[in-house]
PDB file of N, CA, C and O in Angstrom:
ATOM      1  N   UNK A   1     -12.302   7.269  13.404  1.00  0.00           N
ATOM      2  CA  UNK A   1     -13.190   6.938  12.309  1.00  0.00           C
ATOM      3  C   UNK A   1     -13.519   5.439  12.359  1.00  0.00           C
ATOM      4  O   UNK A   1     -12.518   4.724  12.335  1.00  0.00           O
ATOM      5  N   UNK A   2     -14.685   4.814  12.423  1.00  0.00           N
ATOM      6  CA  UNK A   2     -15.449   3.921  12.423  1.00  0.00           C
ATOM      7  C   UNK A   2     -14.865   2.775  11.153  1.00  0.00           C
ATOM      8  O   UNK A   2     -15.104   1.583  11.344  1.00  0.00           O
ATOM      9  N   UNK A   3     -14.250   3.109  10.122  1.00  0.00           N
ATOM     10  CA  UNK A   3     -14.182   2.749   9.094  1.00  0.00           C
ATOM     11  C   UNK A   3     -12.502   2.279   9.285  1.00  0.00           C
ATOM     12  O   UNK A   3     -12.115   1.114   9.190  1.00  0.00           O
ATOM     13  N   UNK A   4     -11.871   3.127   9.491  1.00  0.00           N
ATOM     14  CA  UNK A   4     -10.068   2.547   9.602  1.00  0.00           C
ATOM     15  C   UNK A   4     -10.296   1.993  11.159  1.00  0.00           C
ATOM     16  O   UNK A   4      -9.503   1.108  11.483  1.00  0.00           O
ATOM     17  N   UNK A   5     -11.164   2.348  12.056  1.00  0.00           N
ATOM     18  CA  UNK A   5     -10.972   1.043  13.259  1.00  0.00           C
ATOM     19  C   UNK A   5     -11.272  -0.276  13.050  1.00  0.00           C
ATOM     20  O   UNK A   5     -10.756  -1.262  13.575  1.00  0.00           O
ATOM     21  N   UNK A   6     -12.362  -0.197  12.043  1.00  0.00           N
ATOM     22  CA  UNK A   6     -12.782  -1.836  11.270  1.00  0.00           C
ATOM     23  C   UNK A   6     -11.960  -2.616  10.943  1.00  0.00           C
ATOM     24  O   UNK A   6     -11.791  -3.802  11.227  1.00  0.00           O
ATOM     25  N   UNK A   7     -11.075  -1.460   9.904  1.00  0.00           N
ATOM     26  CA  UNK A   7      -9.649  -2.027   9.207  1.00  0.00           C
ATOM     27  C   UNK A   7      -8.435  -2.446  10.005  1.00  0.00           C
ATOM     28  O   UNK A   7      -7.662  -3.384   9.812  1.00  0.00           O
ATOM     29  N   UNK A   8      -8.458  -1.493  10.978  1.00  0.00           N
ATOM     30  CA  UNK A   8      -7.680  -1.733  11.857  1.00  0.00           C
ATOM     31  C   UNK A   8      -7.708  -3.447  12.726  1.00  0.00           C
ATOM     32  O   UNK A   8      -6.816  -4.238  13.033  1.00  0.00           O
ATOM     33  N   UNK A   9      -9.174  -3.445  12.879  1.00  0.00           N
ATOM     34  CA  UNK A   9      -9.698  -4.944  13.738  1.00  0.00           C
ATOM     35  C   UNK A   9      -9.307  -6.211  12.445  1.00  0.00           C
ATOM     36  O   UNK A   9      -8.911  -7.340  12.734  1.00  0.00           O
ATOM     37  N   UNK A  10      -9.496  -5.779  11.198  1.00  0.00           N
ATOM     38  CA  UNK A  10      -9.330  -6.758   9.996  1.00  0.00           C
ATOM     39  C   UNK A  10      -8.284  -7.090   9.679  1.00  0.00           C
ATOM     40  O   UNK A  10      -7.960  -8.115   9.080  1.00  0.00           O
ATOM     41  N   UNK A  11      -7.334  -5.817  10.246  1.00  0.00           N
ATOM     42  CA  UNK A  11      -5.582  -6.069   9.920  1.00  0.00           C
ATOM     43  C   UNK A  11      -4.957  -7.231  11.035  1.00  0.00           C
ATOM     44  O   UNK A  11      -4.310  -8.241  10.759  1.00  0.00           O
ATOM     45  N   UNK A  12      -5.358  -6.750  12.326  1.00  0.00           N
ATOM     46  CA  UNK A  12      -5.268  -7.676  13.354  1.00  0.00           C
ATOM     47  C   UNK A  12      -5.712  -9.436  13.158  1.00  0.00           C
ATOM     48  O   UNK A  12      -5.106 -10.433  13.550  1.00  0.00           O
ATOM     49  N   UNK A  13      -6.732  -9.339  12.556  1.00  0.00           N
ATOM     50  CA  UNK A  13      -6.737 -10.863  12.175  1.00  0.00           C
ATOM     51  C   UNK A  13      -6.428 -11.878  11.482  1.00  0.00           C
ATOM     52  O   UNK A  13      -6.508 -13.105  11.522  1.00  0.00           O
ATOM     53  N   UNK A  14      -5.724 -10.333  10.268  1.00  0.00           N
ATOM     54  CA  UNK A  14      -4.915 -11.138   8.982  1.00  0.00           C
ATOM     55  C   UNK A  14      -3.658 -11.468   9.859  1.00  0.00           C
ATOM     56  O   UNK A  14      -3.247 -12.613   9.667  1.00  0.00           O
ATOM     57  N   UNK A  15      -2.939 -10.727  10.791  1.00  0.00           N
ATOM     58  CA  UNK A  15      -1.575 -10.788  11.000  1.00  0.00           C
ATOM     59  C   UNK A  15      -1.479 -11.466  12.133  1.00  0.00           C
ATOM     60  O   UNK A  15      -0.447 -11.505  12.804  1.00  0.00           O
ATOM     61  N   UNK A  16      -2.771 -12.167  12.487  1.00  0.00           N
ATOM     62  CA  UNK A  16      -2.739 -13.214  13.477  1.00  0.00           C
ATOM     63  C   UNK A  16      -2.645 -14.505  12.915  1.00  0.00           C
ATOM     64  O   UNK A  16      -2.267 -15.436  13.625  1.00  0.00           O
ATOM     65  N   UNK A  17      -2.984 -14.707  11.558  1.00  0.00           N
ATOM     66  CA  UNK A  17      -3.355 -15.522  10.979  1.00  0.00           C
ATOM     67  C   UNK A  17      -1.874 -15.699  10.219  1.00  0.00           C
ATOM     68  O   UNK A  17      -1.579 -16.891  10.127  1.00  0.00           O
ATOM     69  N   UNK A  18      -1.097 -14.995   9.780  1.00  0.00           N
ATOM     70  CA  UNK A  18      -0.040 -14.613   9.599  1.00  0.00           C
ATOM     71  C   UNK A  18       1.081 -15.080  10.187  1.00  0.00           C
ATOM     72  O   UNK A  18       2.101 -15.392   9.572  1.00  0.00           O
ATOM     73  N   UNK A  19       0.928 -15.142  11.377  1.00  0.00           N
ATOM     74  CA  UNK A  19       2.158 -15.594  12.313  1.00  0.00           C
ATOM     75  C   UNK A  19       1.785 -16.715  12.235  1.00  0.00           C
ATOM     76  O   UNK A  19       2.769 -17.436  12.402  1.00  0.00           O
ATOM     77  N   UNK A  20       0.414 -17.619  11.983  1.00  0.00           N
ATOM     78  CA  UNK A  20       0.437 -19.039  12.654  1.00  0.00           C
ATOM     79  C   UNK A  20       0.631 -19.668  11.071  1.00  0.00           C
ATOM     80  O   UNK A  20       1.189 -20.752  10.902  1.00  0.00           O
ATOM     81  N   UNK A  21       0.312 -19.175  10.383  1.00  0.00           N
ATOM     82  CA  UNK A  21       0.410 -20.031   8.633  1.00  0.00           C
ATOM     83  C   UNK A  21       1.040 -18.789   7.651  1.00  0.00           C
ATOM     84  O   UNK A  21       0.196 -18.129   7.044  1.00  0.00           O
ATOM     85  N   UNK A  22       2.252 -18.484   7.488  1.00  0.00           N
ATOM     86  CA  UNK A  22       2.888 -17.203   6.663  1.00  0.00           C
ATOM     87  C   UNK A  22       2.568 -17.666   5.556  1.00  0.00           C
ATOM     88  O   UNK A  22       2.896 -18.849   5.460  1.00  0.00           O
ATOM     89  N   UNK A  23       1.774 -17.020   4.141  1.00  0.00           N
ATOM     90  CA  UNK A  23       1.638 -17.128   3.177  1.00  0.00           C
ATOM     91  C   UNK A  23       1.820 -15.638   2.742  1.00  0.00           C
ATOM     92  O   UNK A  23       1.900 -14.610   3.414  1.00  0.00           O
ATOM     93  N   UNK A  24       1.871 -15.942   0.908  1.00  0.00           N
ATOM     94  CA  UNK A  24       2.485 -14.691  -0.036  1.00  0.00           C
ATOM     95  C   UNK A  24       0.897 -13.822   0.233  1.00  0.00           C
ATOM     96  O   UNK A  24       0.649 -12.644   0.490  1.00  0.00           O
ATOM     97  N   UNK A  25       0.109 -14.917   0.050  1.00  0.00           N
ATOM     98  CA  UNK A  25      -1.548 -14.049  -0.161  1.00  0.00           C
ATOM     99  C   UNK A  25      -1.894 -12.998   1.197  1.00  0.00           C
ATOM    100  O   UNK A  25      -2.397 -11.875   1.178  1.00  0.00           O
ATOM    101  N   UNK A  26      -1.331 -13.977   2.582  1.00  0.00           N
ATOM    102  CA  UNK A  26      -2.116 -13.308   3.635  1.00  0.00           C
ATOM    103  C   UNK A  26      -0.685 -12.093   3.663  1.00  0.00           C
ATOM    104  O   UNK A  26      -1.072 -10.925   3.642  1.00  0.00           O
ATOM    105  N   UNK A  27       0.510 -12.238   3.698  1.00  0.00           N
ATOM    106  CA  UNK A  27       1.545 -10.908   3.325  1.00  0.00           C
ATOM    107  C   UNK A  27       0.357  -9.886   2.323  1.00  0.00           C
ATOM    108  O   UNK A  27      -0.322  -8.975   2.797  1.00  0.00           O
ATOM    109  N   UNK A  28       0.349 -10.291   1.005  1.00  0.00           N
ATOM    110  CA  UNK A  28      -0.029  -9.151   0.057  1.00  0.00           C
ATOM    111  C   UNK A  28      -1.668  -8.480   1.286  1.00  0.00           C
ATOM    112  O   UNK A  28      -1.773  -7.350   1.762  1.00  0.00           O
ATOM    113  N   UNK A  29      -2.343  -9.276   1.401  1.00  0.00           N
ATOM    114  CA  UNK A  29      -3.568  -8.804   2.194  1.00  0.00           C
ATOM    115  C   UNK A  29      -3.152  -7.725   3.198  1.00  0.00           C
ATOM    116  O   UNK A  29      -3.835  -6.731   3.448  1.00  0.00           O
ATOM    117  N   UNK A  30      -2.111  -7.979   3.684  1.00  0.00           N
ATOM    118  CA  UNK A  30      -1.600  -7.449   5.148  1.00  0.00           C
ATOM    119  C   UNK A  30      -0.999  -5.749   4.057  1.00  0.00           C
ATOM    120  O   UNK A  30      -1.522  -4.646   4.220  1.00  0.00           O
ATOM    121  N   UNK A  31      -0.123  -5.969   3.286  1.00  0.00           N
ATOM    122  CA  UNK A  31       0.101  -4.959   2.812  1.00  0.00           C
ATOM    123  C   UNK A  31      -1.265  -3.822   2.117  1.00  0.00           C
ATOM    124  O   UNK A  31      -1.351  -2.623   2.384  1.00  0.00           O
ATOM    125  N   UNK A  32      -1.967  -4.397   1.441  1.00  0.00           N
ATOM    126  CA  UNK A  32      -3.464  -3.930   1.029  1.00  0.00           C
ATOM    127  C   UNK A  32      -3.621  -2.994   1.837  1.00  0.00           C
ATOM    128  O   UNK A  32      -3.246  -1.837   1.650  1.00  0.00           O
ATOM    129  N   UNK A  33      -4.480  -3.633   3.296  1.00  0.00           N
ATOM    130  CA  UNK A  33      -5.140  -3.061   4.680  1.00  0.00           C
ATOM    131  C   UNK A  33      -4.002  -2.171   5.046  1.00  0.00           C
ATOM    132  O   UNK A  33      -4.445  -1.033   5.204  1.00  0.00           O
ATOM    133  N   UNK A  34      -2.769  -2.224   5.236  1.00  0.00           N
ATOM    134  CA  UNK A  34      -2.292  -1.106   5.394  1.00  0.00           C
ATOM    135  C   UNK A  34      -1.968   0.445   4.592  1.00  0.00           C
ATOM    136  O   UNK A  34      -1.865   1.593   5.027  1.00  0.00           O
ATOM    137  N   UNK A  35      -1.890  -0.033   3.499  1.00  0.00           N
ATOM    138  CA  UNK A  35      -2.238   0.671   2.389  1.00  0.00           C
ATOM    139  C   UNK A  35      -3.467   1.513   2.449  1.00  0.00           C
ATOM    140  O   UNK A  35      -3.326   2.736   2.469  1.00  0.00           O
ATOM    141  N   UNK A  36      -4.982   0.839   2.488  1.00  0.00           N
ATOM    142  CA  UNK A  36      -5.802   1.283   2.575  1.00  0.00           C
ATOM    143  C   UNK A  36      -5.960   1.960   4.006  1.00  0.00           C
ATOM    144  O   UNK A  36      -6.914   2.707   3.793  1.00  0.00           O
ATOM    145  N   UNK A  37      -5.657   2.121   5.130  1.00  0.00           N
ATOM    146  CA  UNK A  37      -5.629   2.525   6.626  1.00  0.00           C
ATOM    147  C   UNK A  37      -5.250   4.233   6.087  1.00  0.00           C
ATOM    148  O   UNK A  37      -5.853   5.275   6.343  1.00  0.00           O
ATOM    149  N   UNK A  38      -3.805   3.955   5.118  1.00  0.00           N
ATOM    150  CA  UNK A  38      -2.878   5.615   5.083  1.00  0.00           C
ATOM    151  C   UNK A  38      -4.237   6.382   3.952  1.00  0.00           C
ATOM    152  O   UNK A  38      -4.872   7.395   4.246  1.00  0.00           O
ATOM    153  N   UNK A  39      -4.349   5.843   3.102  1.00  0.00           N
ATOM    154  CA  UNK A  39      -5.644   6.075   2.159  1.00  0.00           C
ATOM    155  C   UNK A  39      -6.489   6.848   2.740  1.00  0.00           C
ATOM    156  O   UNK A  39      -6.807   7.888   2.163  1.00  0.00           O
ATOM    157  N   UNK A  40      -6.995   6.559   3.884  1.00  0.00           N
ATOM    158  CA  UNK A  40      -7.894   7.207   4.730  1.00  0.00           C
ATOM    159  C   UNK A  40      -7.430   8.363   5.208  1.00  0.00           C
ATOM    160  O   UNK A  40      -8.081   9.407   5.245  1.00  0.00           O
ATOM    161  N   UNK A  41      -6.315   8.221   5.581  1.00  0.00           N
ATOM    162  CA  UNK A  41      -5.709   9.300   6.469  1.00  0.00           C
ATOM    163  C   UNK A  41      -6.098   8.762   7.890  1.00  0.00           C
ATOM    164  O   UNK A  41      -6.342   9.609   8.749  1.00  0.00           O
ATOM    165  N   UNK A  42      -6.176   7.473   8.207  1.00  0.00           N
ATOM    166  CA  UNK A  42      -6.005   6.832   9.969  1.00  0.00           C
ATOM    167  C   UNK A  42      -4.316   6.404   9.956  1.00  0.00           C
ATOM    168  O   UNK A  42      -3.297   6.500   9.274  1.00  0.00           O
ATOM    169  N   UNK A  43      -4.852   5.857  11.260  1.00  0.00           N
ATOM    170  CA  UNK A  43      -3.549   5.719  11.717  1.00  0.00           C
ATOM    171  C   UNK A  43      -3.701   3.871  12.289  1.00  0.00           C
ATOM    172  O   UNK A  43      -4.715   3.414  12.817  1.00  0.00           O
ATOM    173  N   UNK A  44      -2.317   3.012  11.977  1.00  0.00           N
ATOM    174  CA  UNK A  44      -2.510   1.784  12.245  1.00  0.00           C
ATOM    175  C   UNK A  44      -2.402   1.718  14.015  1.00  0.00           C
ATOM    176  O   UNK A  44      -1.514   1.806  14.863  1.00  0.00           O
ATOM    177  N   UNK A  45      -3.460   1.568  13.984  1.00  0.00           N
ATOM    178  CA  UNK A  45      -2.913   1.196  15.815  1.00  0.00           C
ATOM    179  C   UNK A  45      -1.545   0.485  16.617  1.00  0.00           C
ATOM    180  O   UNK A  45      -0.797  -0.298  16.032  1.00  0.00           O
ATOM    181  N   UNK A  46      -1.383   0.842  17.852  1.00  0.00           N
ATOM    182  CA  UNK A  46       0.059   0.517  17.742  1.00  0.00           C
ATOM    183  C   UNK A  46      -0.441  -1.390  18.287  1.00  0.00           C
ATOM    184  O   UNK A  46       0.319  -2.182  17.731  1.00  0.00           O
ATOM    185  N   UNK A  47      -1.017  -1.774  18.781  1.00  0.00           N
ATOM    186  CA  UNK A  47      -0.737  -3.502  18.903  1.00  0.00           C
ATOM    187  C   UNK A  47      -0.479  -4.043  17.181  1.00  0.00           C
ATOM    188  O   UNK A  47       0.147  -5.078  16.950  1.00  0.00           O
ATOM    189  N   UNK A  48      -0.985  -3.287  16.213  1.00  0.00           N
ATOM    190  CA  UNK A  48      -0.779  -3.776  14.633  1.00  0.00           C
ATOM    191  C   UNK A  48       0.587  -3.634  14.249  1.00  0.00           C
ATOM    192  O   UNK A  48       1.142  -4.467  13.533  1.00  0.00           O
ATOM    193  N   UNK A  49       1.331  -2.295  14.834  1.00  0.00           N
ATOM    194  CA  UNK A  49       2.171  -1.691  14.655  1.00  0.00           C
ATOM    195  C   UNK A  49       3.589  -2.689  15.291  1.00  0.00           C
ATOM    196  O   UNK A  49       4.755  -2.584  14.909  1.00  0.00           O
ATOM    197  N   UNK A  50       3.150  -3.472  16.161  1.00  0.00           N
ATOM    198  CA  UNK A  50       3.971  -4.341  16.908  1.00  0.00           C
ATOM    199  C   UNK A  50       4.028  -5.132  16.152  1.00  0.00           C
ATOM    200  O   UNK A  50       4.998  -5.130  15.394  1.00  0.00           O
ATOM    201  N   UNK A  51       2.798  -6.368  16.006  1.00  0.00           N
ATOM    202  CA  UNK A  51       2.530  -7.226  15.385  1.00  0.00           C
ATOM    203  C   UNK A  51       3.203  -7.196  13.391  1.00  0.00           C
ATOM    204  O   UNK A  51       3.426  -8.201  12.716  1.00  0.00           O
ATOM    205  N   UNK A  52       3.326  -6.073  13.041  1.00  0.00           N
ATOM    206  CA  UNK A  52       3.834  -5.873  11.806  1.00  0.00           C
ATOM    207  C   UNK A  52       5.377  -6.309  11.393  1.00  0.00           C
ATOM    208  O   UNK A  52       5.991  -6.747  10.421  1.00  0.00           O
ATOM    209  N   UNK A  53       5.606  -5.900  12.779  1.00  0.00           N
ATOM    210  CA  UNK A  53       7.371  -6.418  13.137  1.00  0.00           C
ATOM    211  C   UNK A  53       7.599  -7.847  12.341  1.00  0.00           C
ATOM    212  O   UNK A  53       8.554  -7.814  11.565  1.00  0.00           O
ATOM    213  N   UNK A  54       7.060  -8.782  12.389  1.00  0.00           N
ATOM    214  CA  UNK A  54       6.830  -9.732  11.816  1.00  0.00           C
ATOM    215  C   UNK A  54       7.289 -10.221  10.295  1.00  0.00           C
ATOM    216  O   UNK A  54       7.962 -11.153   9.856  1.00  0.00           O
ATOM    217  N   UNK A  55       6.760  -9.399   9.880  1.00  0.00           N
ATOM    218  CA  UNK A  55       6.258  -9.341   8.439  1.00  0.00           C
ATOM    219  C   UNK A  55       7.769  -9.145   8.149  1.00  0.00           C
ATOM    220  O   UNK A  55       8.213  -9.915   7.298  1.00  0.00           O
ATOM    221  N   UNK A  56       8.822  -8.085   8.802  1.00  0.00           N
ATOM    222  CA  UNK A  56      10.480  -8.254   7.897  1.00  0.00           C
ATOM    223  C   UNK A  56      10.891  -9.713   7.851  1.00  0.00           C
ATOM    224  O   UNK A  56      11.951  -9.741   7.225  1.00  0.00           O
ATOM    225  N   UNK A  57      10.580 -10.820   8.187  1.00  0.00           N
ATOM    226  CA  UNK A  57      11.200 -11.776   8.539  1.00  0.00           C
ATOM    227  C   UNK A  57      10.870 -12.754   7.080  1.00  0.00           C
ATOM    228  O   UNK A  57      11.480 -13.714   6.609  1.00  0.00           O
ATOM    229  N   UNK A  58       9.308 -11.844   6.514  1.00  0.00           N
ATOM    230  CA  UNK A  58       8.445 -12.933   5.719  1.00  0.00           C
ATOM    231  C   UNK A  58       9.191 -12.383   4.530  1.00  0.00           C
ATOM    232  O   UNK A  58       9.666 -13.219   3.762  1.00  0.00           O
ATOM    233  N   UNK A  59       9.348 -11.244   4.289  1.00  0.00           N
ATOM    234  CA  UNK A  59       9.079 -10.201   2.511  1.00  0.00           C
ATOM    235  C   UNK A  59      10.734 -10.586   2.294  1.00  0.00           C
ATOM    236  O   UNK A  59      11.695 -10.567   3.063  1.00  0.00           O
ATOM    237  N   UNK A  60      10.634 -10.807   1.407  1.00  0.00           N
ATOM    238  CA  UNK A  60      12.349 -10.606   0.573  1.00  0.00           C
ATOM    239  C   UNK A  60      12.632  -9.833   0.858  1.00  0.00           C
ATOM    240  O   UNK A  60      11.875  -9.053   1.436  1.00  0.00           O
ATOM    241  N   UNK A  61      14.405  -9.472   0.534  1.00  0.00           N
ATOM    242  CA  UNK A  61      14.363  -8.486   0.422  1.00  0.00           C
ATOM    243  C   UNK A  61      14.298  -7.239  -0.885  1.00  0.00           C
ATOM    244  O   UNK A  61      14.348  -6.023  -1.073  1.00  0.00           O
ATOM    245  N   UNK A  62      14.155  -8.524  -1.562  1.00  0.00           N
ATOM    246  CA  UNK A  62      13.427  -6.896  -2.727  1.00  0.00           C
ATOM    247  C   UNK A  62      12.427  -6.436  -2.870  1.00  0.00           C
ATOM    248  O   UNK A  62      12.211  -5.588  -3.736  1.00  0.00           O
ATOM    249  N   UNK A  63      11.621  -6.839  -2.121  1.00  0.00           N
ATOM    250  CA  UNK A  63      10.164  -6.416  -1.480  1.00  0.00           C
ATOM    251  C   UNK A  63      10.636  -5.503  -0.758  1.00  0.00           C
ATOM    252  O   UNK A  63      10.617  -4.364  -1.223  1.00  0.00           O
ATOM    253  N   UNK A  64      11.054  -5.671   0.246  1.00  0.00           N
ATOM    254  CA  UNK A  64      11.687  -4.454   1.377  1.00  0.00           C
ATOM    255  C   UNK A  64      11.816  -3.173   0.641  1.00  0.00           C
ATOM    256  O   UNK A  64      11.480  -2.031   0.953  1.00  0.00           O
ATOM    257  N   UNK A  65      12.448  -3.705  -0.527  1.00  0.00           N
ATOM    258  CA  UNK A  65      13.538  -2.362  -1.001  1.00  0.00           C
ATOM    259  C   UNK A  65      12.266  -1.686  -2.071  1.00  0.00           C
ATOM    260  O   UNK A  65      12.351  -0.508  -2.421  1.00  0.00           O
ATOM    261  N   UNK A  66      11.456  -2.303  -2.391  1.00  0.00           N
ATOM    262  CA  UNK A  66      10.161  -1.513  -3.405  1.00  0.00           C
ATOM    263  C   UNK A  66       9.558  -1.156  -2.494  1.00  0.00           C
ATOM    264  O   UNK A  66       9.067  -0.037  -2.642  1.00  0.00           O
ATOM    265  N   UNK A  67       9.279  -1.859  -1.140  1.00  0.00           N
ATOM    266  CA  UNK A  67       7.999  -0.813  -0.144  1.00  0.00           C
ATOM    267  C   UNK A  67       8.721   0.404   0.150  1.00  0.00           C
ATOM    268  O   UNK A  67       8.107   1.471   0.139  1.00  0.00           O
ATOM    269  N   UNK A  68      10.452   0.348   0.514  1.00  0.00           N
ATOM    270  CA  UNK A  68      10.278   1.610   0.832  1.00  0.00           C
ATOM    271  C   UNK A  68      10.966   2.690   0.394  1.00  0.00           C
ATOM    272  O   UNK A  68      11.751   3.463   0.942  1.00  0.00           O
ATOM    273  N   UNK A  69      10.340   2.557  -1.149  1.00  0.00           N
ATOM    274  CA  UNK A  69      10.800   3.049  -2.195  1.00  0.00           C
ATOM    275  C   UNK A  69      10.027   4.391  -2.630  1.00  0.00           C
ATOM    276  O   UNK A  69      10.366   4.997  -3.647  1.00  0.00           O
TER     277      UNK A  69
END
């Protein structure tokens, strides 16, 4: 679908952007786009899927424990 590959290309640039300047905003963004990807019913591509790895290092952990709640 044309529409979660977009998202998919949009997620990639937040979480590029992500690794070089970690902020709460570009985290919440990153969570959004993934959010919205399952919404669809797509699937996150796997270089996002790598790149996401990341993100445990940023979120508290009581963030952790509400996402995967």
């Amino acid at each position: 679908d044309e529409k979660v590959m977009g998202m998919n290309i949009g997620l990639f640039y937040i979480l590029e952007e992500l690794k070089k300047n970690p902020s709460t905003e570009l985290l919440i963004k990153v969570l959004v786009m993934t959010s919205k990807i399952e919404k669809q019913r797509g699937s996150i591509i796997s270089l996002n899927k790598e790149r996401l790895k990341i993100i445990s290092d940023l979120v508290p952990v009581a963030y952790k424990e509400a996402i995967c709640s």
